[in-house]
C-alpha positions as CSV (number, residue, x, y, z in Angstrom):
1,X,160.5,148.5,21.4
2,X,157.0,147.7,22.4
3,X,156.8,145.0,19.5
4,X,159.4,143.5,21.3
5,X,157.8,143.2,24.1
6,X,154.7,142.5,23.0
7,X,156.4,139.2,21.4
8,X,158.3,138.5,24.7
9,X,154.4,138.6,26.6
10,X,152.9,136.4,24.0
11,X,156.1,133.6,23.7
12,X,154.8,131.3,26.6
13,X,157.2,128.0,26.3
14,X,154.3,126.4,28.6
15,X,151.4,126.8,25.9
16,X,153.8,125.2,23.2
17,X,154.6,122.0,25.3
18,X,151.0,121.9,26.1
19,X,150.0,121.9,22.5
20,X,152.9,119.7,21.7
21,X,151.8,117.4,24.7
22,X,148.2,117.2,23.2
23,X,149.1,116.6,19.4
24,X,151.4,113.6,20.9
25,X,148.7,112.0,23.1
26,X,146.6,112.3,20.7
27,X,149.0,110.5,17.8
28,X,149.5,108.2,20.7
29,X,146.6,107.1,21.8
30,X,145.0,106.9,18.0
31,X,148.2,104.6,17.0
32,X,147.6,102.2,20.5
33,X,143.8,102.2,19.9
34,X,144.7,100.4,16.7
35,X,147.3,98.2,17.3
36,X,145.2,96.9,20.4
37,X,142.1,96.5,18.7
38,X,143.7,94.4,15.6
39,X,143.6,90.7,14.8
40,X,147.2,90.2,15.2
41,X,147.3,91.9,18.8
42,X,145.0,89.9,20.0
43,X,146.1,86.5,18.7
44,X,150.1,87.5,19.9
45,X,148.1,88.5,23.2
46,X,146.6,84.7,23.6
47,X,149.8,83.3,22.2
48,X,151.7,85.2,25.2
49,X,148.6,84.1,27.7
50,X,149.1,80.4,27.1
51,X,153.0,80.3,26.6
52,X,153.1,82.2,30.1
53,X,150.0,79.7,31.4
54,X,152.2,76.8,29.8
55,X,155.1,78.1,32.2
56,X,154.1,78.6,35.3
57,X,151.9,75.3,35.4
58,X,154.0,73.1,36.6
59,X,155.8,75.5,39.0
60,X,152.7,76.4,40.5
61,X,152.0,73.0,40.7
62,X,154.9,72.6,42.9
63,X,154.0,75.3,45.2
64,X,150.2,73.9,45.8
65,X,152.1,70.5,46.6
66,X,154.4,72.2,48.7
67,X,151.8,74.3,50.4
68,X,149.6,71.3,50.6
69,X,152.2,69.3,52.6
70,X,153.5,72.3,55.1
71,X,149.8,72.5,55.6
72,X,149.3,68.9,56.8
73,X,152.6,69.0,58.6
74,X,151.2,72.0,60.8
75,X,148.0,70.2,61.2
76,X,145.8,72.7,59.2
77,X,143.4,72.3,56.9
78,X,144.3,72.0,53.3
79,X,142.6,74.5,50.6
80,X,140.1,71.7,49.3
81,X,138.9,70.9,53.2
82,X,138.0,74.6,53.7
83,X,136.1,74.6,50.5
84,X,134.3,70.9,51.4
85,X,133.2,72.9,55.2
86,X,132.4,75.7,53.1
87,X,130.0,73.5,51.2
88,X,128.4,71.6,53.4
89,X,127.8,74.6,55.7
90,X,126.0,76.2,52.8
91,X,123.8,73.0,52.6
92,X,122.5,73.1,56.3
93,X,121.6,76.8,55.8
94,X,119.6,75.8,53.0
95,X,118.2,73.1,55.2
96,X,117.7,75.1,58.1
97,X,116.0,78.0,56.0
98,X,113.8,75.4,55.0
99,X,112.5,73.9,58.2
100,X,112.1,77.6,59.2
101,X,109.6,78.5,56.4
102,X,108.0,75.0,56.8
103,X,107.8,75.5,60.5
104,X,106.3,79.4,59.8
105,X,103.8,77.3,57.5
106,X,102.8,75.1,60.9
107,X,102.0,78.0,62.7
108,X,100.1,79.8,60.6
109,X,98.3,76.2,60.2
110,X,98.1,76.1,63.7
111,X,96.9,79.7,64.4
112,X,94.1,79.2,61.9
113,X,92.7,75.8,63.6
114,X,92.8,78.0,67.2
115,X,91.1,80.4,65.4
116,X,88.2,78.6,64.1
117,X,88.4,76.4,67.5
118,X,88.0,79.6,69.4
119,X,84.6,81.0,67.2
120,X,81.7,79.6,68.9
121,X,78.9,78.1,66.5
122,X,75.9,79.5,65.4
């Protein structure tokens, strides 16, 4: 009776699905590491990229349009304005950052004239 039991203790149903789990990731993820990292996978991959790019073109096409014209109808700014702002902001920080350092370069111009102004000759 005590083999019995013994047997009953040891029979854990969690330890065999856990094994069971482990051999199947493992077939898994050996048989999807292949498959993904073949020649055929990838070229059926850029096949599905442009057929689905091929699509959707001209229906996003439609909705820039019709975003484009609700935009000018609510008297906003369209997508391509923001981005010229964006630009031209960017070029009178660059501007600006440059009349700083050149101005810094004045001073220190300057400072150096007061300073040998301000020695008095031998």
């Amino acid at each position: 009776m005590s083999d019995q039991n013994k047997d009953q203790a040891d029979f854990d149903p969690l330890a065999m699905w856990k094994e069971w789990q482990t051999a199947s990731l493992s077939t898994w993820s050996k048989i999807m590491s292949e498959t993904v990292s073949s020649e055929d996978f990838a070229q059926s991959m850029g096949q599905s990229l442009d057929d689905y790019l091929e699509t959707t073109t001209p229906v996003r096409q439609q909705v820039e349009k019709a975003i484009e014209q609700y935009l000018q109808q609510m008297n906003m700014p369209s997508r391509q304005e923001v981005i010229s702002i964006a630009e031209r902001l960017t070029q009178l920080e660059l501007r600006i950052d440059d009349m700083d350092a050149k101005m810094d370069d004045m001073l220190d111009l300057l400072k150096a004239i007061q300073t040998k102004l301000d020695k008095p000759e031998s």
